[in-house]
C-alpha positions as CSV (number, residue, x, y, z in Angstrom):
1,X,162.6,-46.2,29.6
2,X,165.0,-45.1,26.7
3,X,166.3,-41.2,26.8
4,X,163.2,-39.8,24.3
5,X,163.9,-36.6,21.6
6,X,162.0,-33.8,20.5
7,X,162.1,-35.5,17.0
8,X,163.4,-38.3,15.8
9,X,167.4,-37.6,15.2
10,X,167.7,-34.3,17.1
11,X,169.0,-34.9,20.6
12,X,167.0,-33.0,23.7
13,X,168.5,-29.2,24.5
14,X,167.2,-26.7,27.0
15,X,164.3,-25.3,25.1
16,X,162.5,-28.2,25.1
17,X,163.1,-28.7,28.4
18,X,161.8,-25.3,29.2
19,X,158.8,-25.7,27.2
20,X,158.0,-28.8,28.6
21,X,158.4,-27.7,32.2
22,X,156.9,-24.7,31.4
23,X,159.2,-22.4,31.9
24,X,160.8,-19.7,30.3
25,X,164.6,-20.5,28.6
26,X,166.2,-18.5,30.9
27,X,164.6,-19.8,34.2
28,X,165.5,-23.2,32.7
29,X,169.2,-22.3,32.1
30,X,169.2,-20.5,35.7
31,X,167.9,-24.4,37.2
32,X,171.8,-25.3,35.5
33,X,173.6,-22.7,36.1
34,X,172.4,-21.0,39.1
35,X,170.2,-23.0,40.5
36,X,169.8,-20.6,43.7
37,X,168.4,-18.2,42.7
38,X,164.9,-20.1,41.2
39,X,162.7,-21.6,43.4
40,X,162.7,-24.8,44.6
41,X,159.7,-25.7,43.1
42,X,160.0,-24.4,39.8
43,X,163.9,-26.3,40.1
44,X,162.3,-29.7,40.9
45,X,159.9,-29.3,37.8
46,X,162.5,-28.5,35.8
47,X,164.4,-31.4,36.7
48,X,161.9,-33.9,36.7
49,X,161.2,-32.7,33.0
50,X,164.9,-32.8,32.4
51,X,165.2,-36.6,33.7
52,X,162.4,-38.3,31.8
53,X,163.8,-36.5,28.6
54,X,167.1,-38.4,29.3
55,X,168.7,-34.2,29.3
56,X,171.8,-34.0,31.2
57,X,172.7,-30.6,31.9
58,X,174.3,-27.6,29.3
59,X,177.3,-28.7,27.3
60,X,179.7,-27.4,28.8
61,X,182.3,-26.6,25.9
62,X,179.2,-24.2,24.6
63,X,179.3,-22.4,28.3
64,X,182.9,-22.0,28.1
65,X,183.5,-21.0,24.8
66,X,180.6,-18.1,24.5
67,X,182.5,-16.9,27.7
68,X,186.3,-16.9,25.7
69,X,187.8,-18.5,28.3
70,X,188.4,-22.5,29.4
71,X,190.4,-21.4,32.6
72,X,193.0,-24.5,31.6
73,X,196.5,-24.5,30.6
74,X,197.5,-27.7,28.2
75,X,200.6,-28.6,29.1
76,X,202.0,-30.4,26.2
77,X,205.3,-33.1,24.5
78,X,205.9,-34.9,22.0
79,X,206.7,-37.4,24.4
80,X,204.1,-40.8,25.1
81,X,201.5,-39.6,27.7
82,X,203.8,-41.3,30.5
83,X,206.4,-39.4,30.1
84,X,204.5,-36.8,32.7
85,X,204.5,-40.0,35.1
86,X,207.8,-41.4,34.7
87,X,210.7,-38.9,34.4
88,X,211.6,-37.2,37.5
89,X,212.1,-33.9,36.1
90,X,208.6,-33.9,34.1
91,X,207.0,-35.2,37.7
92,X,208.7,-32.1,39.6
93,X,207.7,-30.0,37.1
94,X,204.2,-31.4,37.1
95,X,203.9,-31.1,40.5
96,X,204.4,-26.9,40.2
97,X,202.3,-26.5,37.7
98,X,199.5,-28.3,39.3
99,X,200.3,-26.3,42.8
100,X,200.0,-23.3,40.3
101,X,197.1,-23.9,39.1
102,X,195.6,-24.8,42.1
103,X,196.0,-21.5,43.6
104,X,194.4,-19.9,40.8
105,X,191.8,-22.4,40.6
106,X,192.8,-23.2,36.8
107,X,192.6,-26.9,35.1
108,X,195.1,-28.8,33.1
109,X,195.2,-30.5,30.1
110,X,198.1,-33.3,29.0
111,X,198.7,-33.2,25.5
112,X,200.8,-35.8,24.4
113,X,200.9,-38.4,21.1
114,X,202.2,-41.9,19.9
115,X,203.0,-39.6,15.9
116,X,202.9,-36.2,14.9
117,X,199.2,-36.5,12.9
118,X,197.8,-38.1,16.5
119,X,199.8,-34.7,18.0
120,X,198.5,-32.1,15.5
121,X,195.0,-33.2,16.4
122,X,195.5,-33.0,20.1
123,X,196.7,-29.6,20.3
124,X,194.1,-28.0,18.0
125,X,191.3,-29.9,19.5
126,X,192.3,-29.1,23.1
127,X,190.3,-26.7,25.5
128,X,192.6,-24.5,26.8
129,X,193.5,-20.6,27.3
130,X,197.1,-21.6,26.2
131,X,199.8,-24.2,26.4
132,X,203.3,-24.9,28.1
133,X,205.2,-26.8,26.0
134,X,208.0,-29.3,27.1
135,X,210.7,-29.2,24.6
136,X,212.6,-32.3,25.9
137,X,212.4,-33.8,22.3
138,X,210.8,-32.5,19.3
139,X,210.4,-29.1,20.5
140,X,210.4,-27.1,17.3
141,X,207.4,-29.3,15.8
142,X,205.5,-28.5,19.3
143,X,206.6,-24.5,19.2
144,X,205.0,-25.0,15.4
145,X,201.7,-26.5,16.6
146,X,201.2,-24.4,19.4
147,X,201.8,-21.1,17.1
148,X,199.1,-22.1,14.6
149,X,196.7,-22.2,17.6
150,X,197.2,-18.7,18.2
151,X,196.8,-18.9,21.9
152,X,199.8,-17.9,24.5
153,X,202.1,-20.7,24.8
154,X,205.6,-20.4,26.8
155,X,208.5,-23.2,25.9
156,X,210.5,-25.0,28.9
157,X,214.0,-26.5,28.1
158,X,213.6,-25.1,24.4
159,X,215.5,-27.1,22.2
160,X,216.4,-24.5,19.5
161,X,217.8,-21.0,20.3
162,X,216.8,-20.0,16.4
163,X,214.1,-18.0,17.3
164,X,214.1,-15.3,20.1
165,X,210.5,-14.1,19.8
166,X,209.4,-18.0,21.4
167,X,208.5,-17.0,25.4
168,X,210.9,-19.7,27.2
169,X,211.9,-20.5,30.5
170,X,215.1,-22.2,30.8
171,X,218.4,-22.1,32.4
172,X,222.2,-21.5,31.4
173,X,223.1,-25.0,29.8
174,X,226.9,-24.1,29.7
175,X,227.4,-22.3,32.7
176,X,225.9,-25.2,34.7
177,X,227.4,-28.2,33.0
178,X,230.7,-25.6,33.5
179,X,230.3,-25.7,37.2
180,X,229.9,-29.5,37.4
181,X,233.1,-30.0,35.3
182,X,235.1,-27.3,37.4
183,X,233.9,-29.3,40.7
184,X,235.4,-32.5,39.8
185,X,238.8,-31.2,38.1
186,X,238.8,-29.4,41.5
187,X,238.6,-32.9,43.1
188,X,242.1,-33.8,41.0
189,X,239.6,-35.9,38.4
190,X,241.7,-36.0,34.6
191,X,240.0,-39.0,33.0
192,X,236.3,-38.1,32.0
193,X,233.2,-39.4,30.1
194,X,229.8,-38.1,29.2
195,X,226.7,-39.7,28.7
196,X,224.7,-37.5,26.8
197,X,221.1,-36.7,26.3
198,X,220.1,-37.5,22.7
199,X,221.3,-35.4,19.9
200,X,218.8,-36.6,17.5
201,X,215.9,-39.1,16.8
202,X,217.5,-41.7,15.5
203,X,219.2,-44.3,18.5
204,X,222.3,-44.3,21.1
205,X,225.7,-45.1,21.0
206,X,229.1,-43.4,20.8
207,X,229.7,-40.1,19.9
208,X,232.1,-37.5,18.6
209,X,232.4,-33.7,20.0
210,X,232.1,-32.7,16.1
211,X,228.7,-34.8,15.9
212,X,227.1,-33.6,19.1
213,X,227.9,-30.0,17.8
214,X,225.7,-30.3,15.1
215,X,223.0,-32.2,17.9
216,X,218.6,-31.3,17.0
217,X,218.8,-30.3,20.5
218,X,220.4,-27.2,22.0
219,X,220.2,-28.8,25.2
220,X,223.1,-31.2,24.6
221,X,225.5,-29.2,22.6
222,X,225.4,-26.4,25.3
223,X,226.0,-29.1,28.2
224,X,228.9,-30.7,26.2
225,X,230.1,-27.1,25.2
226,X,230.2,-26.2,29.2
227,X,231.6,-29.3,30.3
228,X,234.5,-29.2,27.9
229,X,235.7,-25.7,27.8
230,X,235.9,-26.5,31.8
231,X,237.9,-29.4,30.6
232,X,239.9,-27.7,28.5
233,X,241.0,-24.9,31.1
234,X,242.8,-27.1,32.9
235,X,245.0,-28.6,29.8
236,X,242.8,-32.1,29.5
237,X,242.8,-33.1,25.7
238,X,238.6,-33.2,25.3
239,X,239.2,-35.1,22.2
240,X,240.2,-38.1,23.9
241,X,237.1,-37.9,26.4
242,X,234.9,-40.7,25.3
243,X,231.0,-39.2,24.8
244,X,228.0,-41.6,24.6
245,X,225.0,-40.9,23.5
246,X,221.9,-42.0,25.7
247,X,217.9,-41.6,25.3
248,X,217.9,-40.6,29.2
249,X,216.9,-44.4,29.7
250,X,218.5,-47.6,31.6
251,X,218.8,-49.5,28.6
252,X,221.0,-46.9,26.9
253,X,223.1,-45.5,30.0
254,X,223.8,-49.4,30.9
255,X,225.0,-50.0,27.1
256,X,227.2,-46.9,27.1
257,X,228.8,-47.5,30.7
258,X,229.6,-51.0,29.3
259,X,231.3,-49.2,26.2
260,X,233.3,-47.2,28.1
261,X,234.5,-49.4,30.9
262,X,235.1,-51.8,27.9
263,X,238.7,-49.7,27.5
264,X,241.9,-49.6,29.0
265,X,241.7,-46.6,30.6
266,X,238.6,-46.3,32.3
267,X,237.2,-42.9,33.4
268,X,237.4,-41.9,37.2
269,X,234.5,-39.0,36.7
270,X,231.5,-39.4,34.8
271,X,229.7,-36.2,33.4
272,X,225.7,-37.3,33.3
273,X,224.0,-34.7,31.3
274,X,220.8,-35.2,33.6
275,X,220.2,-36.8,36.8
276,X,218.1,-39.6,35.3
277,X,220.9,-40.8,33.4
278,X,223.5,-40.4,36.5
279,X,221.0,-42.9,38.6
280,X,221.0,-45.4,36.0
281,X,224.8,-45.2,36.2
282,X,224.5,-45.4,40.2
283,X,222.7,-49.0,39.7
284,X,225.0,-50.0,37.0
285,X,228.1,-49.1,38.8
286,X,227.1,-50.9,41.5
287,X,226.0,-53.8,40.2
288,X,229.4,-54.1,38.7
289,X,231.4,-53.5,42.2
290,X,232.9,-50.4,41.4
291,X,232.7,-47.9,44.1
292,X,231.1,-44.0,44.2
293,X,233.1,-42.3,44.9
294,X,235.8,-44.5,45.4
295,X,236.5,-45.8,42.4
296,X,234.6,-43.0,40.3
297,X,232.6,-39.8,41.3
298,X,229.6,-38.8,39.0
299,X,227.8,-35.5,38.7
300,X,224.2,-35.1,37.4
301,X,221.8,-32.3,35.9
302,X,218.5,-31.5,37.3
303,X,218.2,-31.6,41.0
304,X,215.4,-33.9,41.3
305,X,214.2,-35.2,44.6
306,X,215.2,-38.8,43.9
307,X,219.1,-37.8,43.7
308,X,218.6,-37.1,47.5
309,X,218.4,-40.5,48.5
310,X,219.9,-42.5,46.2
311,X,222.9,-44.2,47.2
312,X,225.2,-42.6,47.6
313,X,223.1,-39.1,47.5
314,X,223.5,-37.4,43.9
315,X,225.9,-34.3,43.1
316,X,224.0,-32.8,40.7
317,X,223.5,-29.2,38.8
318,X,220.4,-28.4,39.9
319,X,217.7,-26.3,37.9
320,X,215.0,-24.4,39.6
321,X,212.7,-26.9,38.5
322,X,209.6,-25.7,40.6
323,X,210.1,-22.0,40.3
324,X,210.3,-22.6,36.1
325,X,206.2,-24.6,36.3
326,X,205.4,-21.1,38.6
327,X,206.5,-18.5,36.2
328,X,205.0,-20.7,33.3
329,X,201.8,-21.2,34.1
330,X,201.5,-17.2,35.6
331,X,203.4,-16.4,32.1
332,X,199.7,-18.2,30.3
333,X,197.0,-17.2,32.7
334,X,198.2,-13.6,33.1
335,X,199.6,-13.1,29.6
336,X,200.0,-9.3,28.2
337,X,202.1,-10.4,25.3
338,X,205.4,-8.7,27.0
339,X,206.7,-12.1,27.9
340,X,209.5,-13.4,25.6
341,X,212.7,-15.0,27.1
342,X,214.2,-16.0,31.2
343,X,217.0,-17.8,32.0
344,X,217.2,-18.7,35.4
345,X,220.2,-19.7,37.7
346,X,221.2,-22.8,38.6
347,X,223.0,-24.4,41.5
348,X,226.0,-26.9,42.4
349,X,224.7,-29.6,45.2
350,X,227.3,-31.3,46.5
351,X,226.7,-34.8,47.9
352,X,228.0,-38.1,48.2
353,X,228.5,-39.5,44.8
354,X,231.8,-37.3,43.9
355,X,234.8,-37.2,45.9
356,X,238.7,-36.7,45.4
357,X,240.0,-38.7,42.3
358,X,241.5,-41.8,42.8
359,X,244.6,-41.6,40.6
């Protein structure tokens, strides 16, 4: 029997449901949303009517709405949805936010987009009390959308330093890449590369110190800028360090390692500007018989769980990845409008995959 209407385009709501039960609106709604305190009778009638009128319940955007709030945090990037799946640092940092939320019994929301129109859409259609926005790539355009929302958002790994009124969580860039630098000269290491994150939109390939410096992304000038004033501290000449840009996938790091090892003087430390690029390196390192940390000793940038086990185990800078999602999603659901700006500390993890220098 086909769903029937109280007229011929209108779709079934409550009053009629009421009416035809006959019941008042309110005992009706009550059957919905509180269904214990109406008798069991009256419920049954209710939702017999409500069954042959093909009437599934309250909508329950209208519920939420009148009340002013969703009790969901949209956690949002430019990046393609799978981005949340695939990258080990979005996956840690999922996994905090979700515990999060849990405890406060709060949903999420992914907001993600193939274009910027699909984006724009996404974010102002999305049912939330406010968003935390991952600012891994296109970060500004995100802050941007967010704002025009008008709900609380907070920014992780903020990829512009332009504006201090943004709330972001974050860490010291330059500090930490200094401290992975300083632990491989340390080691006797003088012939360095980098494989960068991206500096823009547009590809990988070699770089120049003078390009990254004028890098879209805070993230990798500040991690070049902390890596080579280490560099520099201890006499090595930083222009002859050979930088390649990456898009923090295999296809790129495996192109730039087989630019670099392409020259005479190959590189005994590699500086990976996260530890998704350094386990790409791991695999292509050792696919091409050259030993960590034998031949070469690489540090990373992150401190995800996967750089525990890989082989050899991952020295890496690691960020406080789970304590960031914590303080993000308590910055949205408790927001007074005091939050702005936290930088949080990060730590050297020494493992397997850096060790004296050969030469």
């Amino acid at each position: 029997m086909a769903p029937l209407t109280s007229g011929k385009t209108r779709p079934v709501r409550l009053a009629d449901i009421a009416k035809a039960a006959g019941v008042s609106h309110g005992t009706a709604s009550n059957v919905f949303a509180r269904p214990e305190i109406v008798r069991e009778e009256v419920r049954e009638r209710v939702k017999a009517a409500a069954e042959a009128m093909g009437y599934g319940g309250p909508d329950p955007k209208g519920r939420l709405l009148r009340a002013g709030k969703v009790n969901a945090i949209g956690v949002a990037t430019a990046e393609p949805l799978s981005y949340f799946f695939d990258d080990p640092f979005a996956r840690v940092m999922m996994a905090s936010i979700s515990q999060a939320c849990d405890a406060t019994g709060a949903g999420i929301s992914l907001v993600s987009a193939a274009n910027n129109e699909q984006l724009a859409w996404n974010i102002q259609s999305a049912l939330v009390d406010g968003f935390i926005v991952f600012c891994v790539d296109g970060g500004s355009r995100l802050v941007e959308l967010a704002r025009e929302r008008k709900l609380p958002f907070v920014a992780l790994d903020l990829d512009s330093d332009d504006d201090e009124a943004v709330a972001a969580i974050g860490v010291d860039n330059i500090a930490g890449a200094g401290l992975a630098a300083r632990h491989l000269t340390e080691l006797g290491h003088r012939r360095f590369a980098v494989l960068a994150l991206p500096c823009a939109d547009d590809g990988f390939g070699p770089t120049t110190q003078a390009q990254v410096e004028m890098a879209l992304y805070s993230g990798t000038r500040d991690r070049l800028r902390g890596y080579f004033a280490e560099l520099a501290r201890v006499d090595i000449d930083v222009s002859k360090v050979p930088i390649y840009e990456t898009v923090n996938d295999e296809e790129s790091v495996w192109a730039g390692l087989d630019h670099i090892f392409a020259g005479a003087k190959t590189p005994t430390a590699i500086l990976a500007m996260s530890d998704r690029i350094a386990l790409h390196a791991l695999d292509w390192l050792r696919q091409h018989d050259i030993t960590v940390p034998g031949d070469v000793s690489i540090v990373g940038f992150d401190g995800v769980p996967e750089g525990a086990v890989s082989k050899p185990p991952l020295t890496t800078i690691a960020q406080p990845i789970a304590e960031m999602g914590r303080l993000a999603v308590k910055a949205i659901l408790e927001n007074d409008g005091t939050f702005s700006r936290q930088s949080l500390p990060v730590d050297l993890v020494v493992r397997a995959s850096s060790g004296p220098s050969p030469a």
